[in-house]
N, C-alpha and C positions, 0 to 999 in steps of 0.2 A: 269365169268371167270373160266376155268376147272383149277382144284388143281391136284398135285401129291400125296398128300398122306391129312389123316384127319390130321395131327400133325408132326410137326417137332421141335426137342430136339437137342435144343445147349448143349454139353459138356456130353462127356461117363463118367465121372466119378462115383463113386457109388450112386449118387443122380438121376444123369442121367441116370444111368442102370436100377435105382427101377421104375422111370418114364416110360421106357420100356416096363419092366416087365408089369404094369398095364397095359399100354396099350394094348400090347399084347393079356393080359385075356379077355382084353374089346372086345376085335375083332376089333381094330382102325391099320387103313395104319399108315405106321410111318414111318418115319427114325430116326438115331442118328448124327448130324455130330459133329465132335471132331479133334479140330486144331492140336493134338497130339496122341500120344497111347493114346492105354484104360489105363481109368485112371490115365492119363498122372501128374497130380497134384501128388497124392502118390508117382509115379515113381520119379518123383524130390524131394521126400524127402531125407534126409540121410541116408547112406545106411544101417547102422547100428539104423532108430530111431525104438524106440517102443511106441506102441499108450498107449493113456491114458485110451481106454474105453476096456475092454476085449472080445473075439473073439465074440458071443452072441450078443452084442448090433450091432458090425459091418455088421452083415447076413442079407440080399439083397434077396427077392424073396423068402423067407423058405428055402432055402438051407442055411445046417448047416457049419458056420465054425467052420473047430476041428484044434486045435493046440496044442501041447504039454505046453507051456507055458500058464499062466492064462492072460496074454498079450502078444496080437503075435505082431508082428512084421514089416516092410516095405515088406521084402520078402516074408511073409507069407501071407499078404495082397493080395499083386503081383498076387500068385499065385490063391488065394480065388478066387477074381475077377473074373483073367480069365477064373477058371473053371465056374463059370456061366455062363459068355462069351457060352463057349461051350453047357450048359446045353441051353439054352434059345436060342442060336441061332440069337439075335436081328440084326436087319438091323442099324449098325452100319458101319461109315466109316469116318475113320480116316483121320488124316492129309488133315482133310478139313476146314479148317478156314473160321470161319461165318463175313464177312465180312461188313453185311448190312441187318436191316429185316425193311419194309417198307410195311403196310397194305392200299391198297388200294379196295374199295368195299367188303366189307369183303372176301380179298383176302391176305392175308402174304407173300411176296414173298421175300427169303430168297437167299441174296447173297453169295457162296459158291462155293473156290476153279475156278472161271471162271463159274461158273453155275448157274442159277434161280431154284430156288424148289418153289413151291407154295402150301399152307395149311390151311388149316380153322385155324388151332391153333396154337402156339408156345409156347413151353416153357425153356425157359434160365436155364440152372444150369451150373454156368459156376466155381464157385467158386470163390477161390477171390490170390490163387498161382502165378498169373500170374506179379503182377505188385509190387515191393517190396514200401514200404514207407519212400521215401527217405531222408538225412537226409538235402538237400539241403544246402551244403557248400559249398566253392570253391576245385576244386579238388577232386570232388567224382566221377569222371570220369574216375580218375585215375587207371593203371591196379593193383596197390595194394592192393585195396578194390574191397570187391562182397559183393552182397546179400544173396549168396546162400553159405551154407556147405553142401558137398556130404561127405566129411571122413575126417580122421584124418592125414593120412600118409604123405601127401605134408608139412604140418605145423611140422613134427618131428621135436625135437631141434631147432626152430626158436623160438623169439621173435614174436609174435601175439596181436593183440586187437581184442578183442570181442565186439562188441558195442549193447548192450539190455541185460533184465532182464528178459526175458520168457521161454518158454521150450527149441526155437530153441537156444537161444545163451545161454543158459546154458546148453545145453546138447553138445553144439560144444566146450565151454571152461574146461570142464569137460574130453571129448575125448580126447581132443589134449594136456590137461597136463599130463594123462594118456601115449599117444602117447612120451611123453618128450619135448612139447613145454612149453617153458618160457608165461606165460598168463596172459594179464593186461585185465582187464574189465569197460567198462565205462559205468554206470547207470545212468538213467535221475534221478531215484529216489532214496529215502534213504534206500529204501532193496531189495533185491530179490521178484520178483513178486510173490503174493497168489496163482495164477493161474497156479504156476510152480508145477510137477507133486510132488504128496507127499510123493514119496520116493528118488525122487530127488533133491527135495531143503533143506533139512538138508546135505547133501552130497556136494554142492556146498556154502553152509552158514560156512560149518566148514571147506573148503579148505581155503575160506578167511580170516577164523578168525586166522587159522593157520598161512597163509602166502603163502603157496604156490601158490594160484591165488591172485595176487594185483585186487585191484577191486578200484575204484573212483567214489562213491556215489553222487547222487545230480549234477553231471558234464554233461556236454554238448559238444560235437564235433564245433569248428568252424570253421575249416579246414582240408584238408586231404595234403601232401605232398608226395612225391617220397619215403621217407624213415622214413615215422611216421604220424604223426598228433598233432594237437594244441586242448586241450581241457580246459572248463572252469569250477572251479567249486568252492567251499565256501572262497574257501584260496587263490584264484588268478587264472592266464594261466598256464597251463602246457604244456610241447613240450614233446611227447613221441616218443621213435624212432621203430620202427616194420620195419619187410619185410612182414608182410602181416597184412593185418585187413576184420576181419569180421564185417559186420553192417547188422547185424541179428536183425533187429528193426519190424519186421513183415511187411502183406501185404496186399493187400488190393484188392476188384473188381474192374474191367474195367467200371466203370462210364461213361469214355467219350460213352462204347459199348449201355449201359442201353440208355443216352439220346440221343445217335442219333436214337433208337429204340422206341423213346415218353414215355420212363417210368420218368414219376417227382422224382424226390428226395428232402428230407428235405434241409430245408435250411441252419440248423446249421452243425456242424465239425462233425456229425456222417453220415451225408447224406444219412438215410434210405429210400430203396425206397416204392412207394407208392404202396399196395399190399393192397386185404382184406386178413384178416388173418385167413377168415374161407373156404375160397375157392382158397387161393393163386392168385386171378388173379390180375394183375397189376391196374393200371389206360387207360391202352389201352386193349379193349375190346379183348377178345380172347390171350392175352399173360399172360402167366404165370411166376412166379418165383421159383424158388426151391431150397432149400438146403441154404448155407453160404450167397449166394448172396442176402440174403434175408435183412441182418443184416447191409448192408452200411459198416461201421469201425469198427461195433461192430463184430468184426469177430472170439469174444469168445463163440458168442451166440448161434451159431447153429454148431451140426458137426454131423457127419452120425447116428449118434445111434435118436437126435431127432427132426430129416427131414429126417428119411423114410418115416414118415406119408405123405411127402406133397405130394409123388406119390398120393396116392390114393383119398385123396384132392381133386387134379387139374384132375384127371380121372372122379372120381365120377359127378364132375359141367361139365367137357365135356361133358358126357354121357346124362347130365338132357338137356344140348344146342343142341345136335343131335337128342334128341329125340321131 
């Protein structure tokens, strides 16, 4: 069966760009498709976040990122990106959603936007932004509650719940008491997470202790309501009232995408998929993995600074299969 290209790359992200890139060098056909903008995962960060790794570790392809701060920024990111975009020129196209990859005769034929592409290879880097982790109560459907914080200004002077303990809901309960929102936070566990950035969490450790952000340690969501929610924790139920809640509890990959595509995943609560970890390819002969997606739940484990490498990984074992 004739192919359209050697490779086909689910997701422009910066994992997916580096994948590009290598390609590229190699002299391999390729395309990118990406259900959203380039980089569309960052673009949905908040507008305001700043990353925890500094400009250096995020640079893509050898092109330097310079930024005036020793941690840049969403916007700064933004821009990085797409100046490579321009430098490298990749066969990239966007708001194409991969809706299906199914190998038949060592054929890959990739469902996309009303289209077939067909490819010796594939490789997914899809990240893991897309699906938040829910908290599964009644009433989380509600329009009080989101997943997502994009800024602080809508929640000025309201009463708010934060629900998590990590960088995103501690950098949104942070904003928006700065903003002049009233801020309760509700923690499955007994502190602020290790993982939270480390010039951030003494900043959110001492608003609590102070008073200014109520926080409810050890507690649990069992419902959401039109004008609050019910939450449980050491000392009994509690009924909090809010006009908005955020349930910033993090997020996780597209699983159902991986196993309609034949990739196995473990069977325990981290559900990592099945990859070798020296060549990135899956347990389906000719797909690859790259970047966060790699990690099932563990979605602390990998982020752009240490899955560049897997470009040239899953390039380098392409190149020995071609040849």
């Amino acid at each position: 069966m004739a192919v359209d290209f050697d490779l086909i790359i689910i997701g422009a992200g910066p994992i997916g760009m580096s994948c590009g890139i290598e390609a590229q060098k190699a002299g391999l056909t390729f395309t990118i498709l990406e259900k959203g903008s380039l980089t569309d995962s960052l673009y949905r960060y908040p507008l305001h976040m700043t990353f925890f790794s500094t400009a250096e570790r995020l640079e893509i392809g050898g092109i330097p990122f310079n930024c005036i701060s020793p941690k840049p920024g969403r916007q700064e990111a933004l821009e990085y990106y797409r100046n490579v975009q321009r430098y490298f020129n990749l066969d990239i196209q966007l708001y194409a959603k991969v809706d299906s990859v199914q190998k038949s005769n060592d054929v890959f034929e990739v469902q996309s936007a009303g289209k077939t592409f067909r490819s010796r290879f594939v490789i997914v880097a899809t990240g893991f932004y897309d699906i938040p982790i829910y908290l599964n109560v009644p009433g989380e459907n509600l329009p009080i509650l989101t997943h997502y914080f994009k800024e602080a200004h809508p929640y000025a002077f309201e009463d708010i719940v934060v629900i998590g303990a990590n960088n995103s809901a501690v950098d949104a309960a942070l904003e928006c008491w700065r903003k002049g929102a009233n801020v309760t936070m509700v923690i499955r566990k007994s502190e602020i997470n290790d993982r939270v950035k480390y010039w951030v969490k003494p900043d959110i450790e001492n608003r609590i202790a102070e008073g200014s952000i109520k926080a409810y340690f050890n507690s649990s969501v069992t419902e959401i309501f039109p004008d609050g929610l019910e939450l449980k924790d050491e000392t009994g139920m509690h009924r909090l009232k809010a006009k908005h809640i955020l349930a910033l509890t993090g997020y996780q990959p597209d699983f159902s995408f991986l196993k309609k595509s034949g990739v196995t995943l473990s069977d325990d609560m981290e559900q990592i998929p099945n990859y070798n970890a020296d060549t990135m390819e899956s347990n389906v002969n000719g797909l690859y993995l790259a970047g966060v997606v790699c990690g099932g739940m563990q979605t602390h484990k990998w982020f752009i600074e240490n899955s560049r490498e897997h470009a040239s990984q899953i390039i380098g074992h392409i190149k020995t299969q071609l040849s």
